[in-house]
ZANURO-685286 format. One record per residue: x, y, z of N, C-alpha, C in turn; residue in one letter. Coordinates in steps of 0.001 Angstrom, whole numbers, plus 500000, padded with zeros to 6 digits. Last residue first. Example, Ala and Ser with C-alpha at 12.3 -4.5 7.8 and 13.67 -1.06 7.14 Angstrom:
<nodes>
512850497750507080513670498940507140512900500030507870S 513190494310507800512300495500507800513200496700507800A 
</nodes>
This chain:
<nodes>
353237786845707507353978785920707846355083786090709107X 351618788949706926351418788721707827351973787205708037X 353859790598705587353653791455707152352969789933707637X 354346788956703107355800789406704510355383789708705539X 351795789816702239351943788289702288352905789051703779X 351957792280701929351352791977702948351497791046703230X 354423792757699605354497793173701274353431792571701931X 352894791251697543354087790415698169354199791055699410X 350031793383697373350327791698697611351669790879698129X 351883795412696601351320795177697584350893794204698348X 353004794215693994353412794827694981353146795009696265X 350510793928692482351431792436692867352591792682694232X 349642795889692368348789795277692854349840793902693642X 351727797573690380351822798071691812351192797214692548X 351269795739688512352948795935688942352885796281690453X 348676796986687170349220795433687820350367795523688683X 349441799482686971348645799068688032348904797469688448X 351100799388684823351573800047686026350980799401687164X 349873798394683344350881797003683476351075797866684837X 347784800087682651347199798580683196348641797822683518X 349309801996681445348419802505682562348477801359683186X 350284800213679075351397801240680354350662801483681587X 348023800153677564348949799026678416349656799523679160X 347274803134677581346064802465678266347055801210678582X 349596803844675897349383804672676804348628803890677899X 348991801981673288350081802065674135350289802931675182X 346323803812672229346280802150672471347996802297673547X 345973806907673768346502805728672559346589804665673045X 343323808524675185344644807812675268344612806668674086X 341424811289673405341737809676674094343084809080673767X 341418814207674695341983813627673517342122812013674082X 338378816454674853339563815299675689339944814593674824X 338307819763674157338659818796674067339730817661674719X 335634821746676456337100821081676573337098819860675852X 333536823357675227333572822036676199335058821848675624X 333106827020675193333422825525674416334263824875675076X 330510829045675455331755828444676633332245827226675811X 329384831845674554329489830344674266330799829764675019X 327065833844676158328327833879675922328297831911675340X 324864836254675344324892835122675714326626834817675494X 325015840058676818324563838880675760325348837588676241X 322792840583679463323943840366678900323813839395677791X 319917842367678948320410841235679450321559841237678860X 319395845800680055319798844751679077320482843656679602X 317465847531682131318176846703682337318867845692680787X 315017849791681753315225848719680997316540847923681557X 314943852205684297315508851682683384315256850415682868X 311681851969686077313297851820686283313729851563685147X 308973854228686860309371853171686241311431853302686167X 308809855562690381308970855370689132309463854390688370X 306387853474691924307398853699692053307667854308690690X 303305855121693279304012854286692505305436854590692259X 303113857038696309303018856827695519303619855743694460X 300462856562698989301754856291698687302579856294697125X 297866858104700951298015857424699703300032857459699644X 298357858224705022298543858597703200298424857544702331X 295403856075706487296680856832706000297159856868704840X 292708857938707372293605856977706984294849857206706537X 291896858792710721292516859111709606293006857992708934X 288443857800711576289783857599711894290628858448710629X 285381857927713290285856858490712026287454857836712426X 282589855038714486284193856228714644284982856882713547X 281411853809714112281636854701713283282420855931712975X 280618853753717558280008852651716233280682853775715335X 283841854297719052282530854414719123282028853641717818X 285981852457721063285458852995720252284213853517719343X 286408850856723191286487852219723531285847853334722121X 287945848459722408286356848644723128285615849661723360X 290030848128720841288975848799720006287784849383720995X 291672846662722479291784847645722392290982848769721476X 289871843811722324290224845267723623290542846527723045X 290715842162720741289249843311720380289312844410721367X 291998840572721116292686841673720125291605842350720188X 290560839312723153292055839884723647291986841090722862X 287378838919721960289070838744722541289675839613722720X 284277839966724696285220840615723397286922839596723737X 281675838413724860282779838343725156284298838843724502X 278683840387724189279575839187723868281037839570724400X 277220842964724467276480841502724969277795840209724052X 278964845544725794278958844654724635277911843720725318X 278967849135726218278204847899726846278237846757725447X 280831851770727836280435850724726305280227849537726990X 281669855281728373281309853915728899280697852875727854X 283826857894729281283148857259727757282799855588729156X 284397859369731940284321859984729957283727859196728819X 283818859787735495283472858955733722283495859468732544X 285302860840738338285235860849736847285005859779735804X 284043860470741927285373860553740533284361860932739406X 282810858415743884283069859372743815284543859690742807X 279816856082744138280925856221742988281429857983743611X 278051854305746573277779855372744919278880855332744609X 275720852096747327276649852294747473277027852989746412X 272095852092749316273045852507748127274656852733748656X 270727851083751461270509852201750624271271852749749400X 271704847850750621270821848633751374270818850038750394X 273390848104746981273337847321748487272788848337749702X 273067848593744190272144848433745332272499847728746320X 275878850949742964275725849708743158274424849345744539X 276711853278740754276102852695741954276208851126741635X 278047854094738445278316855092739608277469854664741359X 275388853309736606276994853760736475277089854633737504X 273041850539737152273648851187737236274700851855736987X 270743848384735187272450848726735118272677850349735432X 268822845793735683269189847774735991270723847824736025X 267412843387733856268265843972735060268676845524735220X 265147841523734367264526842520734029265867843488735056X 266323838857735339265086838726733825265391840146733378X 269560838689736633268096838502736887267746838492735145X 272364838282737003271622839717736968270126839969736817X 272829835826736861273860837051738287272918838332738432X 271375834379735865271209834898736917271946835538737799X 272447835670733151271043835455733411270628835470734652X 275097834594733043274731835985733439273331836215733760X 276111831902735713275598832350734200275037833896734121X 277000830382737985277480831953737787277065832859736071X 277005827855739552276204828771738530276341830316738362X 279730825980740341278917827220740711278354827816739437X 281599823862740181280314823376740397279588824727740393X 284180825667740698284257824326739756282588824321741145X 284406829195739818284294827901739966283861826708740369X 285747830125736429284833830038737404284745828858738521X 289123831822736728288063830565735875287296830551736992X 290198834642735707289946834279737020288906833287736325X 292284836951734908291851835724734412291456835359734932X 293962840088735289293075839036736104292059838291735005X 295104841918733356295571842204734835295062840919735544X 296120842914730118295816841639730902295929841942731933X 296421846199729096296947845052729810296121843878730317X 294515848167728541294941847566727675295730846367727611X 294300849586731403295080850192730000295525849337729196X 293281846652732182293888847546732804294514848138731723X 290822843638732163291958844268731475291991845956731726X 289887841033732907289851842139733570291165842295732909X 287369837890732774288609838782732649288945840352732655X 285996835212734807286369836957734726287482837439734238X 283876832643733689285275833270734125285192834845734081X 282096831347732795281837831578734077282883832669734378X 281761831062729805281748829692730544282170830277732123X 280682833381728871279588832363729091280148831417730249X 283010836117730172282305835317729004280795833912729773X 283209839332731164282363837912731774281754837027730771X 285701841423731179284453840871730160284174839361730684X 286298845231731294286026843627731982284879842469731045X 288370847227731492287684846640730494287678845446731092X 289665850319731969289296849374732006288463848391731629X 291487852784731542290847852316731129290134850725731519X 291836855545734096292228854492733393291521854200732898X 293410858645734847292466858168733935292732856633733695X 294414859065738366294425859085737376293670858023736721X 293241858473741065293673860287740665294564859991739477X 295222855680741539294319856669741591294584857633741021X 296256853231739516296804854817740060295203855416740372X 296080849373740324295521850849739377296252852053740324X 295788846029740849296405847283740779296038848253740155X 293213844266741912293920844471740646294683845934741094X 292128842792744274293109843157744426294237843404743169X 289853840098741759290260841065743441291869841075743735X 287701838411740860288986839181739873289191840078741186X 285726836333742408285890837139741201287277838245741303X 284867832946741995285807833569742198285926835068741602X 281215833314742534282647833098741540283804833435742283X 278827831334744476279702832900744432280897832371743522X 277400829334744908276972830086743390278251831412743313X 277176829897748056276508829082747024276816829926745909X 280062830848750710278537830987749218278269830680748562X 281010828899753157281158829675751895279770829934751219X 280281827649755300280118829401755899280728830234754497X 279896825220755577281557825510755565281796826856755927X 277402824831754977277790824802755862279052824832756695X 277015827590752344276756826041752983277405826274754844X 274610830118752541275829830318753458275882828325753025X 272966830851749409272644831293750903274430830580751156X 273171832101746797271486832052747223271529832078748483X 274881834333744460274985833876745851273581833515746148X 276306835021741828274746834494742225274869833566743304X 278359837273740999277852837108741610276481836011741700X 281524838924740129280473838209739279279724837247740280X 283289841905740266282700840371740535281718839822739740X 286524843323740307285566843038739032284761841865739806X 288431845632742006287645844077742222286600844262741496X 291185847686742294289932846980741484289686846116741723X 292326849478745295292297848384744525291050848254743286X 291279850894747369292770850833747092293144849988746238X 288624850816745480288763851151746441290205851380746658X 285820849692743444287123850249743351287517850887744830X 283906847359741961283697848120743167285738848389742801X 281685846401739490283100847237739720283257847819740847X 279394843615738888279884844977739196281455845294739535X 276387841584738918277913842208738007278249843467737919X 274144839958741043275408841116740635276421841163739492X 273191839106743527273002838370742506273264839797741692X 273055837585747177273164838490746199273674838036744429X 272917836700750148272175836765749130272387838116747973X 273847836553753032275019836233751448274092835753749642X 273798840341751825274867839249752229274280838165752909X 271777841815749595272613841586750972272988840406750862X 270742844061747307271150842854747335271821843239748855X 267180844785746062268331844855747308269435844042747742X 266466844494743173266362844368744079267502844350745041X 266864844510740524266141845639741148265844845511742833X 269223843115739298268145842997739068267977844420740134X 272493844215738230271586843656738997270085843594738713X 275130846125737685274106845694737363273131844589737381X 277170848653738163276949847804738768275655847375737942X 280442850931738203279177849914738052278444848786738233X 282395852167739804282032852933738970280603852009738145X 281866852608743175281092851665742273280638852337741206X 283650852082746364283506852941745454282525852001743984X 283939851848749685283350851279748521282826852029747597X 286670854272751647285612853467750963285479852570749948X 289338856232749610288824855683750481286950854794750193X 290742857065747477290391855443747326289907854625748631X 290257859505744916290778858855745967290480857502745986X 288048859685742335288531860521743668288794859972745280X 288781857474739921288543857869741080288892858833742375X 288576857785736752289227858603737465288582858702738988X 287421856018733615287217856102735014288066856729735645X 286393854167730989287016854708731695286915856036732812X 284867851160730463284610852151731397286180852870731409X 283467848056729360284563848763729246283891850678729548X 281605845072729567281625846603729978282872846783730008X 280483842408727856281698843021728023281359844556728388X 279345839172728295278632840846728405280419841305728392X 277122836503727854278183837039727787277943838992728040X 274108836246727599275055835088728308276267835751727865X 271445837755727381272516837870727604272947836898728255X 268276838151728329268602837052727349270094836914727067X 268525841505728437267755840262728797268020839452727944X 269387843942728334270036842871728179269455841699728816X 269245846769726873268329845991727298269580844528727576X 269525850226728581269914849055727843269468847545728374X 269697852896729596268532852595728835269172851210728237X 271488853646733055272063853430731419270626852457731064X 271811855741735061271121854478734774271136854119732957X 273621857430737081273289857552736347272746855838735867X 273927859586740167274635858183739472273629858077738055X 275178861494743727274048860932742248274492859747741149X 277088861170745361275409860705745559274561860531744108X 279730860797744690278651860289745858277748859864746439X 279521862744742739280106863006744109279948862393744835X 281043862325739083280026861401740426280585862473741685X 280721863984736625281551863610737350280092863407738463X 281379862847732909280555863067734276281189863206735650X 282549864766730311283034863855731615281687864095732629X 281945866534728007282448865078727742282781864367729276X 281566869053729352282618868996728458283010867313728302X 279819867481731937280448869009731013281834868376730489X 277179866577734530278533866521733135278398868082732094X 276870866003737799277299867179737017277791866553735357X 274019864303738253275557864166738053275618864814737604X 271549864657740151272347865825739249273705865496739454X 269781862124740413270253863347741849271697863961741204X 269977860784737754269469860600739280270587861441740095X 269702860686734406270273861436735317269573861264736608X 269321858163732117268984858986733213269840859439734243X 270756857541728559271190857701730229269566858439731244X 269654857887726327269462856770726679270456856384728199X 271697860859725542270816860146725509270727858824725326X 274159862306725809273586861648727152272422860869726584X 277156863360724156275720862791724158275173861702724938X 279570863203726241279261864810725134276944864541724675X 279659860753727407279568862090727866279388863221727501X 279587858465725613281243859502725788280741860838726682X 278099855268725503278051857137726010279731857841725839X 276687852889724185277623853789724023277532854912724394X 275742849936723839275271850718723947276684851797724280X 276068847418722551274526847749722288274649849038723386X 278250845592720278278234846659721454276904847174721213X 278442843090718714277804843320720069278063844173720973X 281727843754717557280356843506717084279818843034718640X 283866846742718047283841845794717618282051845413717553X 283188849893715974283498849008717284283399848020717277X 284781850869712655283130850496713588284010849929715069X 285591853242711259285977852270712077284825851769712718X 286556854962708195285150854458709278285541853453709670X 288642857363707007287865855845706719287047855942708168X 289420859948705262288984859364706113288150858429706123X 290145861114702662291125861332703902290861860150704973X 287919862178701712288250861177701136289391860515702024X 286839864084703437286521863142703764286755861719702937X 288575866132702333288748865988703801288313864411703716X 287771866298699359289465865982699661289380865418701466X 285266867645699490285570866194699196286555865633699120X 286477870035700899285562868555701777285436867669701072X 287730870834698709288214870648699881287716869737701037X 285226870852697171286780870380696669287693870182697888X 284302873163698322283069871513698052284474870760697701X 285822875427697694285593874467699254285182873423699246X 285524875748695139287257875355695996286549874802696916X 283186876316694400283797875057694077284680874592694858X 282856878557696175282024877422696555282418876160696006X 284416880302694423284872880060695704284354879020696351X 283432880614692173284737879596692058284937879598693273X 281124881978692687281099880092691855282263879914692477X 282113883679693280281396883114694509281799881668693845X 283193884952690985284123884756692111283509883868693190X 
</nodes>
């Protein structure tokens, strides 16, 4: 009775996992949290997580183990639940290690507030117009619901631009611009710190809300890749049902062939064909004398 009970089940998991295919994420994602497994995060000043969600108050924030030196593209996708929308909020940020101020600063980050603003940053000093050297245009005044889950997904390809996608929506295209070094190398330095839930300006700017899953690409994900960004390396998925063959269909018999016989044409008799030709003459000469009359 055991035998046959250990067969049924081994029979049943090899039924479960025949069920199920493997989704990978798209290609250049180098790093992946959902909150259930923290490792290659540090914890700074006790973000609470449980049950798959961190939650920020403010003050603590978390430092994600990822290398991205040598990076010219980067795609961070974050979903996120801000508590409220007062202040500078910063579900991320990643920079070199140093203090960034105004109008020296050198950045790729998410500041959230009554609004999303995705930037992209390598400010050196003020010209004389009182604009910023090197500053991008970056992606400002994107719509979102507070006090609810969104997804977001920003991706800073090579040639300078910011795109910024909202549950899966297109929200901000923003081309870099025209003369400004905005390459990732130096928005974010040699040796950069990627904060979640901060951003280094003077003593710190933190994050108050909810994180469930966060994903770090080093390439510019397309359009159609968005909606995968979220997914983990190996993600299990259901596949779907097997379908079955059709039953076989009756034989059909071809109709049998039918013989259609070509119409006999009986040729006109020699005295039929002069009758035809005197008619026609008769009528030609006919026509001929009225037109002569019309055009006399």
């Amino acid at each position: 009775m055991k035998k046959t009970l250990a067969l049924l089940m081994t029979a049943v998991m090899l039924a479960c996992l025949a069920s199920m295919t493997y989704a990978a994420a798209p290609a250049g994602q180098v790093a992946y949290y959902d909150m259930d497994d923290t490792e290659g995060l540090t914890n700074i000043d006790e973000v609470t997580i449980a049950d798959g969600v961190a939650t920020f108050d403010g003050v603590g924030y978390l430092v994600a183990d990822v290398d991205l030196a040598g990076a010219t593209e980067l795609t961070i996708a974050v979903r996120f639940m801000a508590d409220g929308v007062t202040g500078a909020q910063w579900p991320f940020c990643v920079s070199s290690d140093e203090v960034n101020n105004y109008p020296k600063e050198h950045y790729i980050g998410c500041l959230v507030n009554t609004s999303i603003n995705v930037e992209r940053y390598n400010s050196t000093h003020l010209k004389d117009d009182g604009t910023e050297v090197g500053r991008n245009a970056t992606a400002t005044g994107i719509y979102y619901d507070a006090d609810e889950w969104v997804d977001l997904v920003c991706v800073f390809p090579a040639d300078g631009s910011t795109i910024v996608y909202v549950n899966g929506e297109e929200a901000a295209n923003v081309p870099a611009s025209a003369g400004q070094d905005v390459a990732i190398p130096n928005c974010i330095g040699d040796s950069p710190v990627f904060q979640i839930g901060k951003a280094n300006w003077g003593a710190g700017e933190f994050f108050m809300g909810s994180i469930d899953t966060f994903a770090i690409y080093t390439k510019a994900l397309a359009a159609d890749e968005v909606a995968s960004a979220f997914d983990a390396p190996g993600a299990a998925v259901e596949a779907p049902a097997e379908t079955e063959a059709p039953a076989e269909t009756a034989a059909v018999e071809t109709p049998a062939e039918t013989t259609v016989e070509a119409p006999v044409v009986t040729a006109p008799q020699t005295g039929d064909i002069i009758a035809v030709v005197a008619l026609v003459a008769v009528m030609a000469l006919g026509a001929t004398a009225l037109l002569r009359k019309k055009v006399r």
